[in-house]
N, CA, C and O atoms as CSV, one atom per row, in Angstrom:
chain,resi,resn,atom,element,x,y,z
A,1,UNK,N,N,87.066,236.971,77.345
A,1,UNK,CA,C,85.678,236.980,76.906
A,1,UNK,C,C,85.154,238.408,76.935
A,1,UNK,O,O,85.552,239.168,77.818
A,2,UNK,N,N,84.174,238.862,75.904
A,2,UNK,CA,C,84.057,239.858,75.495
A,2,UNK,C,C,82.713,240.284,76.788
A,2,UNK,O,O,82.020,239.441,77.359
A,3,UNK,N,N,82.632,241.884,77.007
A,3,UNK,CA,C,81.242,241.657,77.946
A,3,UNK,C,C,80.355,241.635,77.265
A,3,UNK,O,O,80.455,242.160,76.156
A,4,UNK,N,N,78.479,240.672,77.896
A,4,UNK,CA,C,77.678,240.614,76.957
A,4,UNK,C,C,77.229,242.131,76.827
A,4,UNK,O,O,77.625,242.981,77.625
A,5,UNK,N,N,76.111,242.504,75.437
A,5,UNK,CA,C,75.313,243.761,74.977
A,5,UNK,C,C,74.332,243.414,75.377
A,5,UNK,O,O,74.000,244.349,76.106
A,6,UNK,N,N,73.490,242.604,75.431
A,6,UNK,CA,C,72.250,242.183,75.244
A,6,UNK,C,C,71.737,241.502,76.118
A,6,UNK,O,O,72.528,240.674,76.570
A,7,UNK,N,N,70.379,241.474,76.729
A,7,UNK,CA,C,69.730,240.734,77.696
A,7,UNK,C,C,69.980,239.136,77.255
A,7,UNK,O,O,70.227,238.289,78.113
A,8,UNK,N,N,69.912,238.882,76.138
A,8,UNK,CA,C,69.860,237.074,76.079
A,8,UNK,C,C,71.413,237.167,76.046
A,8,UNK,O,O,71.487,237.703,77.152
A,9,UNK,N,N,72.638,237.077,75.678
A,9,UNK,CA,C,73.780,237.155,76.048
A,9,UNK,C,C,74.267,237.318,77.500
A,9,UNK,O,O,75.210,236.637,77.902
A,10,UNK,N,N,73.718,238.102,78.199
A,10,UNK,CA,C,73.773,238.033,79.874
A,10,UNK,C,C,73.452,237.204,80.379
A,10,UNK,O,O,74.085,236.720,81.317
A,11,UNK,N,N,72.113,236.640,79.842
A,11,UNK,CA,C,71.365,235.541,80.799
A,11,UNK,C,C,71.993,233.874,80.467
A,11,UNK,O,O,72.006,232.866,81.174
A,12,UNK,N,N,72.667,234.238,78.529
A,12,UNK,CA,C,73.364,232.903,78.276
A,12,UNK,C,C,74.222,232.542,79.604
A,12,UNK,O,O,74.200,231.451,80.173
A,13,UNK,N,N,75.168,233.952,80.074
A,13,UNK,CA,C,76.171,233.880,80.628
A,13,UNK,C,C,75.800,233.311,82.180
A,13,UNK,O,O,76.405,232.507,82.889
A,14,UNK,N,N,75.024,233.779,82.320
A,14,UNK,CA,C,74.486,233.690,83.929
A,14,UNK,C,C,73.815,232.074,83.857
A,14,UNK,O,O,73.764,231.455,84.920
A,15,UNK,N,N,73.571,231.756,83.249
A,15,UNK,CA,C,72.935,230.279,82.853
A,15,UNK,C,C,73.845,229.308,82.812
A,15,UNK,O,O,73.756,228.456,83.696
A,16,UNK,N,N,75.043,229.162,81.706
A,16,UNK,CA,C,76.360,228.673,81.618
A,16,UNK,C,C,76.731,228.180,82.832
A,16,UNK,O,O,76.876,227.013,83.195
A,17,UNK,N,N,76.918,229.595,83.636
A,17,UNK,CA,C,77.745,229.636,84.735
A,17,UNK,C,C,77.163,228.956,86.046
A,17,UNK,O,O,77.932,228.326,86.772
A,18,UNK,N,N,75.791,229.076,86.368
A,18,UNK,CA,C,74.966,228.260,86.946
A,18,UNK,C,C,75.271,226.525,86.883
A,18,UNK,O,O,75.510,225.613,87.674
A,19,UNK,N,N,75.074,226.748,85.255
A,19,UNK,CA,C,75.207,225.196,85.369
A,19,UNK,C,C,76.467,224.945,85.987
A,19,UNK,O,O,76.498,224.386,87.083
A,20,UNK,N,N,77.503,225.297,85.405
A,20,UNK,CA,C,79.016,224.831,85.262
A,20,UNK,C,C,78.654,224.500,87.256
A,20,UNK,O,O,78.362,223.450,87.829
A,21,UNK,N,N,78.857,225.965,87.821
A,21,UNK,CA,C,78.764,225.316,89.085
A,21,UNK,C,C,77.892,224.084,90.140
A,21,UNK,O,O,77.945,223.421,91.176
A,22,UNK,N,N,77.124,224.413,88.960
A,22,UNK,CA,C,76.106,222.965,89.638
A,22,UNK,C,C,76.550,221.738,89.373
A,22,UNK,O,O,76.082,220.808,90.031
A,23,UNK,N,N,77.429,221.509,88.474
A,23,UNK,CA,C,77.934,220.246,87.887
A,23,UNK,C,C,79.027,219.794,88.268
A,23,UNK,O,O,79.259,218.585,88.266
A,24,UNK,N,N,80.085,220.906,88.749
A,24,UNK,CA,C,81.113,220.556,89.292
A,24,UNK,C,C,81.261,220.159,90.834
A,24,UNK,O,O,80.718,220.849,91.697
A,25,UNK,N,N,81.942,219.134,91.121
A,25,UNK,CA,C,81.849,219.144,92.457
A,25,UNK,C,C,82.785,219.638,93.263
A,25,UNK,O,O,82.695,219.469,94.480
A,26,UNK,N,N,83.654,220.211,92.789
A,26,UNK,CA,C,84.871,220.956,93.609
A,26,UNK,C,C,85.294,221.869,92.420
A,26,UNK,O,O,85.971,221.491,91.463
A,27,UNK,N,N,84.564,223.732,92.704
A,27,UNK,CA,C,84.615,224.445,91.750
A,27,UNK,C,C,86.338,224.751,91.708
A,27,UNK,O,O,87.077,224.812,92.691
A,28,UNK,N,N,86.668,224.896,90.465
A,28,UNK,CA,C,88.116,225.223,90.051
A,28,UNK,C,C,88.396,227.126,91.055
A,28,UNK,O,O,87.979,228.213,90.654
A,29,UNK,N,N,89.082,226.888,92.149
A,29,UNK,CA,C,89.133,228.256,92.557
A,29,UNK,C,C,89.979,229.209,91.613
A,29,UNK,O,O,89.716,230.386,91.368
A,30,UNK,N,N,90.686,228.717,91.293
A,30,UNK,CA,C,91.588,229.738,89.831
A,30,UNK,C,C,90.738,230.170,89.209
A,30,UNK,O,O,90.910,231.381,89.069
A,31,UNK,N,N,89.503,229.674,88.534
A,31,UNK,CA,C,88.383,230.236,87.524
A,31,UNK,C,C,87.344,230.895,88.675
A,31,UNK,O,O,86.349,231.485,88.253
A,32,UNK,N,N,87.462,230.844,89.433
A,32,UNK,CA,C,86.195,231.389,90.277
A,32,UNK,C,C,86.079,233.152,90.368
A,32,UNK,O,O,85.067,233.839,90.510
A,33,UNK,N,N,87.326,233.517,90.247
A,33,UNK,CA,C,87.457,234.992,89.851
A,33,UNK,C,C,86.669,235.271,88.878
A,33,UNK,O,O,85.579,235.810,89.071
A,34,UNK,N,N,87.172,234.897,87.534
A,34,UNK,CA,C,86.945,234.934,86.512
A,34,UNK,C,C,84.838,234.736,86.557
A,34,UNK,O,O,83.876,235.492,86.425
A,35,UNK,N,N,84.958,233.967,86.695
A,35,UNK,CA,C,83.189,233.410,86.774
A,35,UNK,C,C,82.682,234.493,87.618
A,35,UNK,O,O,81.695,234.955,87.046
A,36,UNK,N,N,82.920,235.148,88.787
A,36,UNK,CA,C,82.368,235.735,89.333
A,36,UNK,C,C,82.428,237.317,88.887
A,36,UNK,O,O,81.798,238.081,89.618
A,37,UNK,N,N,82.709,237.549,88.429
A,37,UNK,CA,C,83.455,239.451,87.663
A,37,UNK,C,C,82.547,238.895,86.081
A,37,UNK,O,O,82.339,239.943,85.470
A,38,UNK,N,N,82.086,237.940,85.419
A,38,UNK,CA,C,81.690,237.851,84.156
A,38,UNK,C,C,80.264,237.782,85.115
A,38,UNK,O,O,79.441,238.559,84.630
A,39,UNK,N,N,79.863,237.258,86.027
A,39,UNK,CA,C,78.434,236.889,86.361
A,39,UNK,C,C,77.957,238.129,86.958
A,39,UNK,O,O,76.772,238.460,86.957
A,40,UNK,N,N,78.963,238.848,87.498
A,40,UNK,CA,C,78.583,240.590,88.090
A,40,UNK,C,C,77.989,241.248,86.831
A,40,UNK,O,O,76.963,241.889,86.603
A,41,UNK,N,N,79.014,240.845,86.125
A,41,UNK,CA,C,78.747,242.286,84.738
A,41,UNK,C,C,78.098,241.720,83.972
A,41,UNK,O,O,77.840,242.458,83.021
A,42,UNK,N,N,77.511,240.371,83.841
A,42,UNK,CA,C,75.961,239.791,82.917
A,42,UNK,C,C,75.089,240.595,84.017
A,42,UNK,O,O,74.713,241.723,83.698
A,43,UNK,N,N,74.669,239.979,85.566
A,43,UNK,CA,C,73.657,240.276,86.089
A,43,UNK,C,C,73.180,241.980,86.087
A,43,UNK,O,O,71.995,242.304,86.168
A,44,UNK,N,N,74.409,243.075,85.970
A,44,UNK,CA,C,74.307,244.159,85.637
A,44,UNK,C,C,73.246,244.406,84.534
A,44,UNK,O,O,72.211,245.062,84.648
A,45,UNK,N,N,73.764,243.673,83.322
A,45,UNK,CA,C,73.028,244.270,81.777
A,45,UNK,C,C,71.562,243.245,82.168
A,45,UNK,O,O,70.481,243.708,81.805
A,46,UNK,N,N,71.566,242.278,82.684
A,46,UNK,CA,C,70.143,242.159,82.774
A,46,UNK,C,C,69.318,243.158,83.713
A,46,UNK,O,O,68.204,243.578,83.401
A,47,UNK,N,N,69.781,243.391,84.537
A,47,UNK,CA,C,68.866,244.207,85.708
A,47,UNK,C,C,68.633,245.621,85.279
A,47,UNK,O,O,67.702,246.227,85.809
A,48,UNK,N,N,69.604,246.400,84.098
A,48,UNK,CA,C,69.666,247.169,83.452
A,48,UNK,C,C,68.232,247.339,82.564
A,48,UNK,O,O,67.392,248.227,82.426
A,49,UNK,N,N,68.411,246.182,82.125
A,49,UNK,CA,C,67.374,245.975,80.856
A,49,UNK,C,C,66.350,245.375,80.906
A,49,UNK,O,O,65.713,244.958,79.938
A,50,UNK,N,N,65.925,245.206,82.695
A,50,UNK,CA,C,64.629,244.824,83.164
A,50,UNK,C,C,63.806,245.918,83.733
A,50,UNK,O,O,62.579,245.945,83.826
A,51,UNK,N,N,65.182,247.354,84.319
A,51,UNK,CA,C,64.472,248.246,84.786
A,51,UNK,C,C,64.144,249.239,83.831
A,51,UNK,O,O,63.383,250.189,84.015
A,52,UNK,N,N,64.990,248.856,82.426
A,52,UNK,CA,C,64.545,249.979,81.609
A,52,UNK,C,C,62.975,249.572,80.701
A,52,UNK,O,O,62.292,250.401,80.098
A,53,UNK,N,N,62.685,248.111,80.819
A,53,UNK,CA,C,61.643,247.318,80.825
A,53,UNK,C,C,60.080,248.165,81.362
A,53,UNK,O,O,59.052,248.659,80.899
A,54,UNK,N,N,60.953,247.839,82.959
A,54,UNK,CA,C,59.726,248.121,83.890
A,54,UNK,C,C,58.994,249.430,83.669
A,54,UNK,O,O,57.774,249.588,83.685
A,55,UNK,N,N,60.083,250.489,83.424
A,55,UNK,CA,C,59.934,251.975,83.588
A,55,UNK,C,C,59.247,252.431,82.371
A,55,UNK,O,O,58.544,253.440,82.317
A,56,UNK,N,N,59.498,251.604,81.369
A,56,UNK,CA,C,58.653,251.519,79.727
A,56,UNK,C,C,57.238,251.705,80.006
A,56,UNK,O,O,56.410,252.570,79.722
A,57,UNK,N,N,57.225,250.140,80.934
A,57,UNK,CA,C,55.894,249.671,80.816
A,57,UNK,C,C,55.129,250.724,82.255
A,57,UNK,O,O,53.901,250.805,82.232
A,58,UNK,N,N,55.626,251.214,83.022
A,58,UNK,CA,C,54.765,252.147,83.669
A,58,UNK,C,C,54.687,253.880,83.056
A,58,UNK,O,O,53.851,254.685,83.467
A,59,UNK,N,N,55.559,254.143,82.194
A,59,UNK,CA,C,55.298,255.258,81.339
A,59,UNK,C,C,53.474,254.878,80.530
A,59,UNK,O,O,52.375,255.430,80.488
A,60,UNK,N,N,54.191,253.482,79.966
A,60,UNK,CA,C,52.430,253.170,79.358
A,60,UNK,C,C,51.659,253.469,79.616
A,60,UNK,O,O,50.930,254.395,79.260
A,61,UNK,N,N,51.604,252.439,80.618
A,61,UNK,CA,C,50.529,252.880,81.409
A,61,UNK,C,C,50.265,253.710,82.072
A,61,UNK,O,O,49.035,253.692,82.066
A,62,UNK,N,N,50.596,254.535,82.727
A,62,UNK,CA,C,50.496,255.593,83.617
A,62,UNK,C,C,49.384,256.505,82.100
A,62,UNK,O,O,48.206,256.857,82.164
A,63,UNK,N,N,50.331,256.628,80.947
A,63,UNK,CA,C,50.035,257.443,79.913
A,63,UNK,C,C,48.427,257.208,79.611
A,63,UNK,O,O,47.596,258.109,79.496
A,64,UNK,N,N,48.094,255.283,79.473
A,64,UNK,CA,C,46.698,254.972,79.330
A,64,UNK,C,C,45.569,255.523,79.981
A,64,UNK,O,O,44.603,256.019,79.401
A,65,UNK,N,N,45.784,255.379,81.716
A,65,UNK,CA,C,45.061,255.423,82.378
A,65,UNK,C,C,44.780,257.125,82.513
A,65,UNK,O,O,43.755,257.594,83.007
A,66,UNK,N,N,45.863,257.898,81.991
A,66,UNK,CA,C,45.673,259.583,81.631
A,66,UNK,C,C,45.254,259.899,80.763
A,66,UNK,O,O,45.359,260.997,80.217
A,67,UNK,N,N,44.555,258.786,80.384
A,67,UNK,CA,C,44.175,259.859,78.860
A,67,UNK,C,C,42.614,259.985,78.831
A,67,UNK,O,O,41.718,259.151,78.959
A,68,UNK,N,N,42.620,261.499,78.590
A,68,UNK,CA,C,41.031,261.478,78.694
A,68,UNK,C,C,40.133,261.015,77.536
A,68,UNK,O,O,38.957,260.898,77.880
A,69,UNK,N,N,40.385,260.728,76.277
A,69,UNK,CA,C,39.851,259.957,75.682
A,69,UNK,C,C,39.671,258.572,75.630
A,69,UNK,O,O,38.929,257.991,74.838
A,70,UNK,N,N,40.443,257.998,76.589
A,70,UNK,CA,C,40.120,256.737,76.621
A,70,UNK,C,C,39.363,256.568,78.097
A,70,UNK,O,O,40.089,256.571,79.091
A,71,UNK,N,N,37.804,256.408,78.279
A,71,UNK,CA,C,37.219,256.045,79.690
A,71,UNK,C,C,38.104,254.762,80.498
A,71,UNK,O,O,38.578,253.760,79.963
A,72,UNK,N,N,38.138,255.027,81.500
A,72,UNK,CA,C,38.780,253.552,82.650
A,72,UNK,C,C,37.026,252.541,82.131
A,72,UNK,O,O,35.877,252.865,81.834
A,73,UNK,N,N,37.797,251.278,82.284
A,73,UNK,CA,C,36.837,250.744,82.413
A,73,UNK,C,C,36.593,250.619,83.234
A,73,UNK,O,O,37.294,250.805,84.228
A,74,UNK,N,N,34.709,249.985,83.178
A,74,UNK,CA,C,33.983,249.566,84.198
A,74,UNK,C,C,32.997,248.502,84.367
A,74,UNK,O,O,32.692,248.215,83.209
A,75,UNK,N,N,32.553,248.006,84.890
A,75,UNK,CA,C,31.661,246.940,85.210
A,75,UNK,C,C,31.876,246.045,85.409
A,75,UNK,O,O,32.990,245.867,85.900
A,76,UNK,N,N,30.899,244.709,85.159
A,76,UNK,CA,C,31.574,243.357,85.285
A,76,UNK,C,C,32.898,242.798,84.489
A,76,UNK,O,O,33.853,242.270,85.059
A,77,UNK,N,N,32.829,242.930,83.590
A,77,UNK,CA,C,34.052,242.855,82.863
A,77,UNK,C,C,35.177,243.477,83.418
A,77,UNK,O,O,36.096,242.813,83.898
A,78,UNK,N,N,35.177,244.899,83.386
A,78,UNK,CA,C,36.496,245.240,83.960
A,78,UNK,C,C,37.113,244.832,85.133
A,78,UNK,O,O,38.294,244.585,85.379
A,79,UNK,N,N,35.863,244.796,85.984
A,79,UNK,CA,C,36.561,243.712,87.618
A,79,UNK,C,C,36.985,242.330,86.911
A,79,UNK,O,O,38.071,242.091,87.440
A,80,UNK,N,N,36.710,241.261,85.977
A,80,UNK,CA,C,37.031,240.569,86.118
A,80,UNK,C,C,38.172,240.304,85.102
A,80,UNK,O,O,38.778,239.235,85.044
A,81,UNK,N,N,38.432,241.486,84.224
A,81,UNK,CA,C,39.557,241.495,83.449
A,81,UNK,C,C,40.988,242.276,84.369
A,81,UNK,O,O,42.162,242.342,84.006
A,82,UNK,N,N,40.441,242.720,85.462
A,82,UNK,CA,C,41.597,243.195,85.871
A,82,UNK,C,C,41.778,242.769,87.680
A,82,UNK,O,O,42.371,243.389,88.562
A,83,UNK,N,N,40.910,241.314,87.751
A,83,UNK,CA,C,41.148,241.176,88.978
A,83,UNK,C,C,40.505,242.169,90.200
A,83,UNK,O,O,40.935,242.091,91.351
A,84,UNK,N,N,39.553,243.000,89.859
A,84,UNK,CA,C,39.256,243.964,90.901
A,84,UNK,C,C,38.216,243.394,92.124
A,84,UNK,O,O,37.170,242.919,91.682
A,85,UNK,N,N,38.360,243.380,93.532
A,85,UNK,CA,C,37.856,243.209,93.745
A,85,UNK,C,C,37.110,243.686,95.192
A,85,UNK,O,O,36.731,243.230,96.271
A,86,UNK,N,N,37.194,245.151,94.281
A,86,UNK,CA,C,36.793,246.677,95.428
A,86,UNK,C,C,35.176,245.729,96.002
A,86,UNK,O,O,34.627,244.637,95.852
A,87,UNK,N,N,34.934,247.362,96.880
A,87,UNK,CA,C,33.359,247.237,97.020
A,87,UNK,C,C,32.340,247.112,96.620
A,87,UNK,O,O,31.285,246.592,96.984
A,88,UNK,N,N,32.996,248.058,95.152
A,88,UNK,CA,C,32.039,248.084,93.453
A,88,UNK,C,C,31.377,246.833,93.580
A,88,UNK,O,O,30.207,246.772,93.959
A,89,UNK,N,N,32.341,245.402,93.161
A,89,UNK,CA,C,31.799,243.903,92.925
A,89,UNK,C,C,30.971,243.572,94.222
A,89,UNK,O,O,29.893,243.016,94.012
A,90,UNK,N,N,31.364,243.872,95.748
A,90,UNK,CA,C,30.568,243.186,96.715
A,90,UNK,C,C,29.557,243.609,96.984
A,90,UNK,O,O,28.777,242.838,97.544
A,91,UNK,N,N,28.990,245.416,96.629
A,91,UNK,CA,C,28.099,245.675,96.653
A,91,UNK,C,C,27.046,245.581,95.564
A,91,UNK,O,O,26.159,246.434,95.531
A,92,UNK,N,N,27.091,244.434,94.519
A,92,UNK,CA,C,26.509,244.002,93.566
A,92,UNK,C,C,24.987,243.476,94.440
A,92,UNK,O,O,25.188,243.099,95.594
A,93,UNK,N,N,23.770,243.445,94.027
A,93,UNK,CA,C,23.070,242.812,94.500
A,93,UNK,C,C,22.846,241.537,94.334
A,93,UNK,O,O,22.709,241.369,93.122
A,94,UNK,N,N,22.676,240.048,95.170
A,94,UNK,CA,C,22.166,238.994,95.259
A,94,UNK,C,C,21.217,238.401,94.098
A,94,UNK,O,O,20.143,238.993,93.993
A,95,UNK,N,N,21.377,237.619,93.449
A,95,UNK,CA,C,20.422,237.129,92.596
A,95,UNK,C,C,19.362,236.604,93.748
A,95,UNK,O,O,19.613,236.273,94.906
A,96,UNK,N,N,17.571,236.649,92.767
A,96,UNK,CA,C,16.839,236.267,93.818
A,96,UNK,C,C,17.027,234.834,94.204
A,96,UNK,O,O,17.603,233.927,93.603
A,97,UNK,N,N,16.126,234.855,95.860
A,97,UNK,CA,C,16.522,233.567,95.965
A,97,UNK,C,C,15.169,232.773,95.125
A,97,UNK,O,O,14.267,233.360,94.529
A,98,UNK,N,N,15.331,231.308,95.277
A,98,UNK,CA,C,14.159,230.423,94.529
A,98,UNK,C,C,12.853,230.520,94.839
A,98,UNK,O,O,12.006,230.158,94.022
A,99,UNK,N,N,12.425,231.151,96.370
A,99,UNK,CA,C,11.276,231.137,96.665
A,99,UNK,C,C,10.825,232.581,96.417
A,99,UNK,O,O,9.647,232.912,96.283
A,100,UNK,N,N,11.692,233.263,96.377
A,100,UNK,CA,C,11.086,234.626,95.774
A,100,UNK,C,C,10.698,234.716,94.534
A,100,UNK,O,O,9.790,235.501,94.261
A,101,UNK,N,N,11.437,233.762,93.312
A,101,UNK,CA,C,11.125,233.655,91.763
A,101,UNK,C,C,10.063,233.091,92.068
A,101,UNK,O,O,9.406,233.840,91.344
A,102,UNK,N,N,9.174,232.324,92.568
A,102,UNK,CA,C,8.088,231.681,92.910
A,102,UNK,C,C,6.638,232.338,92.903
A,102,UNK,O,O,5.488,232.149,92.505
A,103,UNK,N,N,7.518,233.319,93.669
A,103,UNK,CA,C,5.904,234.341,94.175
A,103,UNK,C,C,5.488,235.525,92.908
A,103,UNK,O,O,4.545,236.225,92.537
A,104,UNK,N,N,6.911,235.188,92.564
A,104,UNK,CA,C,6.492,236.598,91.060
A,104,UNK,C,C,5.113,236.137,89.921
A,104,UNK,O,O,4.840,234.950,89.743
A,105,UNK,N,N,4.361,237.240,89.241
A,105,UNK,CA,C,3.572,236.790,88.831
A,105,UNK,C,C,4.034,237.180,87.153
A,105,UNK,O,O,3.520,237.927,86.320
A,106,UNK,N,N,4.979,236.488,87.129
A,106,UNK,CA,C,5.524,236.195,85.995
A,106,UNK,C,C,5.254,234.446,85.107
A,106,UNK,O,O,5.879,233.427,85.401
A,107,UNK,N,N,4.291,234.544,84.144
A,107,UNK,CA,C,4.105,233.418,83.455
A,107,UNK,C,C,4.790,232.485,83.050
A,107,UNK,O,O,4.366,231.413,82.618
A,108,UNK,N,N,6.046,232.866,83.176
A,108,UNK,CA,C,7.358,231.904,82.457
A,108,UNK,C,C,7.969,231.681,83.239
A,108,UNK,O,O,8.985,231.012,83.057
């Protein structure tokens, strides 16, 4: 068997092989070489091609958050588009309470 190129070809392999052993109840030790040297060198090209993934996606970003034409966001939105949940959000002030809307001499 040829080695896989490609992330979905690795993971076919690593999948296959999963099953096969899950299904069998007394794995063939003659093939177990074999299965284990093909499942090394799939899990290789995936982990390969997850870190060349990762390192993509923090070039990105790293690049986004440097750029001076683009402002970081801010406000309510941005805390809640990005999960933030510094001091910024807790030091938000309290909506009034009901008996304070009461006393205002507001007509409506």
């Amino acid at each position: 068997m040829t080695q896989p190129q490609t992330f979905r070809e690795a993971y076919e392999v690593l999948q296959r092989h999963a099953q096969d052993l899950r299904n069998s109840d007394e794995p063939n030790i003659d093939d177990l070489l074999s299965v284990v040297t093909q499942s090394v060198a799939a899990y290789k090209v995936c982990r390969q091609r997850i870190d060349a993934v990762e390192a993509a996606l923090k070039e990105a970003l790293a690049d986004v958050g440097e750029s001076p034409s683009t402002p970081a966001p801010s406000g309510p939105r941005a805390d809640a588009a990005t999960g933030n949940t510094g001091t910024a959000a807790r030091a938000r002030p309290a909506p009034p309470a009901a008996e304070d809307a009461e006393d205002d001499d507001v007509p409506f």
